[in-house]
TORDOBA-423980 format. One line per 8 residues: their letters; for each residue x, y, z of C-alpha. Coordinates in steps of 0.1 Angstrom, whole numbers, padded with zeros to 4 digits, always signed. Each point is the difference from the previous one (the first is absolute). Example, Ala and Ser with C-alpha at 12.3 -4.5 7.8 and 13.67 -1.06 7.14 Angstrom:
// TORDOBA-423980
AS = +0123:-0045:+0078; +0014:+0034:-0007
END
This chain:
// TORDOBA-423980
XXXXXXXX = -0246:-0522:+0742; +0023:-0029:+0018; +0001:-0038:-0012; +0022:-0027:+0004; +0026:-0004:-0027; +0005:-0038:+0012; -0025:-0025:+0022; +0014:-0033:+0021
XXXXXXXX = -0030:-0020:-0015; +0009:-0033:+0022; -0005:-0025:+0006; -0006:-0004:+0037; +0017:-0025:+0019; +0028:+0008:-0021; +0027:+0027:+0017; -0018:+0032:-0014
XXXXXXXX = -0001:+0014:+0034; +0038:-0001:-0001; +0004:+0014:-0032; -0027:+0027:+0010; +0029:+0010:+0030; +0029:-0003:-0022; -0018:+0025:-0020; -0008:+0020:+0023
XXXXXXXX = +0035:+0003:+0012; +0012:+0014:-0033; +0000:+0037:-0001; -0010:+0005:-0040; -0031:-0022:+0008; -0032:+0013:+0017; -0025:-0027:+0014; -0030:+0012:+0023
XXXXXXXX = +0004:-0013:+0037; -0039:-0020:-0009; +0012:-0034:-0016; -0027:-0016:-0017; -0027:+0029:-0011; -0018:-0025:-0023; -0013:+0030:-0019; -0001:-0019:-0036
XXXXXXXX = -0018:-0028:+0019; -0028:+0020:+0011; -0029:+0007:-0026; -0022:+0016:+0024; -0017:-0031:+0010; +0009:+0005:+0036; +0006:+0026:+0030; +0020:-0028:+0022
XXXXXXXX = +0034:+0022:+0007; +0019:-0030:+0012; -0001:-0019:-0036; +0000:+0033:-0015; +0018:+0030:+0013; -0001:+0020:-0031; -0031:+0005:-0021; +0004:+0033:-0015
XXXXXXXX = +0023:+0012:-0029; +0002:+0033:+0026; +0013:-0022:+0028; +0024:-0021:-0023; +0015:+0029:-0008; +0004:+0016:+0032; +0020:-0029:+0009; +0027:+0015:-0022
XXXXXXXX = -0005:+0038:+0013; +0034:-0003:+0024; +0022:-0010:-0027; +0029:+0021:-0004; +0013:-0004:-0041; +0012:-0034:+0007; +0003:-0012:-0035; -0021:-0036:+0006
XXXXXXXX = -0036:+0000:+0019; -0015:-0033:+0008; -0026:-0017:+0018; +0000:-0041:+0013; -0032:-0018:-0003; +0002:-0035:-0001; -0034:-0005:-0010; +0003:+0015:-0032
XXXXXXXX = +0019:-0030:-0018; -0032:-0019:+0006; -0030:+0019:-0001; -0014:+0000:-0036; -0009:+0037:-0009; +0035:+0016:+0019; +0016:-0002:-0030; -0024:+0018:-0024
XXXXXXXX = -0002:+0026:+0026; +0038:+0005:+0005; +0003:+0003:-0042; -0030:+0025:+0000; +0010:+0024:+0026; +0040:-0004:-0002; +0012:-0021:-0034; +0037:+0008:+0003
XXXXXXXX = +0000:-0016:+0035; +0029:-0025:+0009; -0011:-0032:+0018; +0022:-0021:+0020; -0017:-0035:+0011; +0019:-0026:+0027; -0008:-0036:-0002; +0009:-0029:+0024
XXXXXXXX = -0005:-0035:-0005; -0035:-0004:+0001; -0005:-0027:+0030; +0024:+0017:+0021; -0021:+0032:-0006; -0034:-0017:+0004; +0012:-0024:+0033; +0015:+0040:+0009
XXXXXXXX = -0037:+0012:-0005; -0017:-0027:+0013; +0023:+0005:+0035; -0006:+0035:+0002; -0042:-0007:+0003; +0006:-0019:+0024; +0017:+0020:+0024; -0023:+0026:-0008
XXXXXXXX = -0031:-0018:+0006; -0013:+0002:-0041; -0011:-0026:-0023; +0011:-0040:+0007; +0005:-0001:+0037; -0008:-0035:+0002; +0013:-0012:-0034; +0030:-0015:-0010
XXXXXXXX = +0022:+0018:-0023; -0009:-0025:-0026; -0036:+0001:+0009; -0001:+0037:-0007; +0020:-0003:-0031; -0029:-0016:-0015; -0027:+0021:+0007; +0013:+0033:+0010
XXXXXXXX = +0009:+0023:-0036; +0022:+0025:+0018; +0021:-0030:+0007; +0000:-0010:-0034; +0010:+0028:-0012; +0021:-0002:-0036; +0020:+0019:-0022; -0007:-0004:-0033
XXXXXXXX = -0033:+0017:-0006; +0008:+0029:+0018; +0033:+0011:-0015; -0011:-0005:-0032; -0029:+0027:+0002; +0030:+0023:+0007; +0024:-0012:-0024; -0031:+0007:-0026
XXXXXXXX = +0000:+0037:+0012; +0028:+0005:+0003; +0032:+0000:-0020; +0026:-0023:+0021; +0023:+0025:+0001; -0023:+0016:+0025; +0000:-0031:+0018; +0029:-0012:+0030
XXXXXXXX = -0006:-0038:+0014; +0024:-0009:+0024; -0004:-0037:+0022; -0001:+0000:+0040; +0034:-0019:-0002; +0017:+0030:-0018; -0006:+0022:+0029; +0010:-0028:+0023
XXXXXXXX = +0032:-0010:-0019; +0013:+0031:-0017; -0019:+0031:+0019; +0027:+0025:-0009; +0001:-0009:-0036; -0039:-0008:-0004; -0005:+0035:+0013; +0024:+0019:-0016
XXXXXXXX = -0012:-0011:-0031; -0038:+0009:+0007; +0014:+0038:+0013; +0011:-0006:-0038; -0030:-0006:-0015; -0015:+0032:+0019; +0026:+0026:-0013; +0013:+0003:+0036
XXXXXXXX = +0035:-0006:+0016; +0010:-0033:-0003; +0026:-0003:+0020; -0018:+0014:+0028; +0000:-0026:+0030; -0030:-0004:+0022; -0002:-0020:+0032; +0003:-0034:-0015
XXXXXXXX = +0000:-0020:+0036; -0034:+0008:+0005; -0033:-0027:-0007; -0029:+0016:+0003; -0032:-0019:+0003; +0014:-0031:+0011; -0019:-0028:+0001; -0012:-0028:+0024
XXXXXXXX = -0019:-0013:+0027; -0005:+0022:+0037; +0018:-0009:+0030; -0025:+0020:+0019; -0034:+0002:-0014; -0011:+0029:+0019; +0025:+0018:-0009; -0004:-0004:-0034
XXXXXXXX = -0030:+0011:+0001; +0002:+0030:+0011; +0030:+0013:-0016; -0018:-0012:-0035; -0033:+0013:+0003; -0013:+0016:-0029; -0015:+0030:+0011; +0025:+0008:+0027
XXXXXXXX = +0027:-0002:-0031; -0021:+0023:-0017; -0004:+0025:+0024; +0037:+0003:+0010; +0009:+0007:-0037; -0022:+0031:+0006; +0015:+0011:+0036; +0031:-0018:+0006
XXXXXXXX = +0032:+0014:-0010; +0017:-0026:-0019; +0028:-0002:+0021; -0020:-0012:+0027; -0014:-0032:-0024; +0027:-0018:-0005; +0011:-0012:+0029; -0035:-0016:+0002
XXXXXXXX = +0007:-0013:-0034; +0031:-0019:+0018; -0018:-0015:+0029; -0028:-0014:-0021; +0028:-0016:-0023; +0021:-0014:+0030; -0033:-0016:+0013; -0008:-0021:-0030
XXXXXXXX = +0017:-0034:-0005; +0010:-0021:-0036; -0020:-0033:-0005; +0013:-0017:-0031; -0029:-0015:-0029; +0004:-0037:+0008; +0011:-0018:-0035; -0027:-0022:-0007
XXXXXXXX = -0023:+0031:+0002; +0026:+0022:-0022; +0003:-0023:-0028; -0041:+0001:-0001; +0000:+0033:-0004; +0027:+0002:-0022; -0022:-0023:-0026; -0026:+0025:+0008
XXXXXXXX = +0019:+0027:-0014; +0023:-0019:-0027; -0017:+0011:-0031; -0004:+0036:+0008; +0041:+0001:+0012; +0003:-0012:-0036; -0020:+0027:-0019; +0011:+0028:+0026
XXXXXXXX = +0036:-0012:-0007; -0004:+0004:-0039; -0020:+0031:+0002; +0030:+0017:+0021; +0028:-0016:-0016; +0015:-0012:+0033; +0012:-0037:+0011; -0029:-0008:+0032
XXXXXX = +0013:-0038:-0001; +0009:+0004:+0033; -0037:+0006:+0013; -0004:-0034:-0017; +0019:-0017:+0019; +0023:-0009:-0030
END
């Protein structure tokens, strides 16, 4: 029997798909090439493979059949920090786990989320970014609630929260000190330079859309070598563009967020002034 020793519980929008590749990169860590299996989201009460790859304990666990005695196994979902029953499911089947969660100012990572459906043709198309703030939840998603539920379960020595401006202004040290927390090298030195999952709008919407479609992503997990998929990765990066939140709409949703910043910033022990603006 194979499980994870630590999960990348999120949250999206939030530079875990860099931290998954740093990870990666280190040689006493084993991660699966699937990012995002999803398995403690899934209760059975769907067979949709694109929300959720993994639905078996047998499959979870075969995900962790090619590691090799690396001393840390880990998995990155990012919907774990929010969906309600993930954590009573990661304490039941693997208690001792160690949980790492990123978080970014929460208007940059909702104006992030709200770009991202539109260049892929999802919810909002025709709203404004403040018109979906208001009526669409995965937009308005907070903090609080859903690292509590964690912290209840689990004792915060189990628990790593670093902020998106850690990675951004100290990547070295930030990840050195989560290798730390995992029992692996820490002065191991991955490939720093690299962003991965960049944000933004498409230069060339065609493009776009064929180099993100779901299904095609799926299927070249299975058959491509991975090699092959990064270059791909590149070219869909150097095709999107940076729009900036104007300020009126930022300090909106800033109000929108204020009182969760202030609980989230207790609950963590960490200064979030800056998200506010002060």
């Amino acid at each position: 029997m194979t499980l994870p020793n630590f999960l990348i519980i999120g949250a999206p929008k939030a530079g875990t798909t860099s931290l998954y590749e740093h990870f990666r990169a280190h040689p006493e860590i084993f991660m699966p090439r699937l990012k995002e299996p999803r398995f403690f989201c899934h209760g059975g009460q769907s067979d949709d493979r694109l929300s959720f790859p993994i639905q078996s304990r047998a499959e979870y666990e075969a995900l962790f059949d090619d590691a090799a005695g690396e001393k840390a196994l880990g998995e990155a979902s990012v919907h774990y920090i929010r969906h309600s029953e993930a954590p009573a499911r990661i304490r039941d089947l693997i208690p001792q786990v160690r949980l790492i969660a990123s978080l970014r100012d929460p208007v940059d990572r909702s104006y992030s989320l709200y770009q991202m459906n539109q260049r892929n043709h999802g919810a909002n198309r025709t709203a404004s970014f403040v018109e979906a703030l208001r009526s669409d939840r995965q937009l308005q998603g907070l903090y609080h609630g859903h690292l509590q539920r964690y912290f209840a379960l689990f004792s915060r020595e189990q628990i790593r929260i670093i902020l998106l401006e850690d990675l951004e202004a100290a990547p070295r040290r930030t990840v050195s000190g989560l290798f730390d927390f995992l029992g692996v090298d820490p002065a191991f030195t991955p490939d720093l330079s690299k962003i991965a999952n960049q944000g933004g709008e498409p230069r060339n919407k065609a493009l776009h859309s064929l180099l993100s479609n779901r299904r095609l992503i799926a299927a070249s997990r299975r058959i491509v070598p991975e090699a092959l998929v990064a270059p791909f990765k590149a070219l869909r990066a150097r095709n999107l563009s940076k729009h900036p939140l104007p300020a009126a709409d930022r300090r909106l949703a800033t109000d929108f967020f204020r009182d969760d910043i202030l609980r989230t910033q207790d609950l963590i022990g960490r200064d979030l002034s800056r998200w506010l603006g002060d």
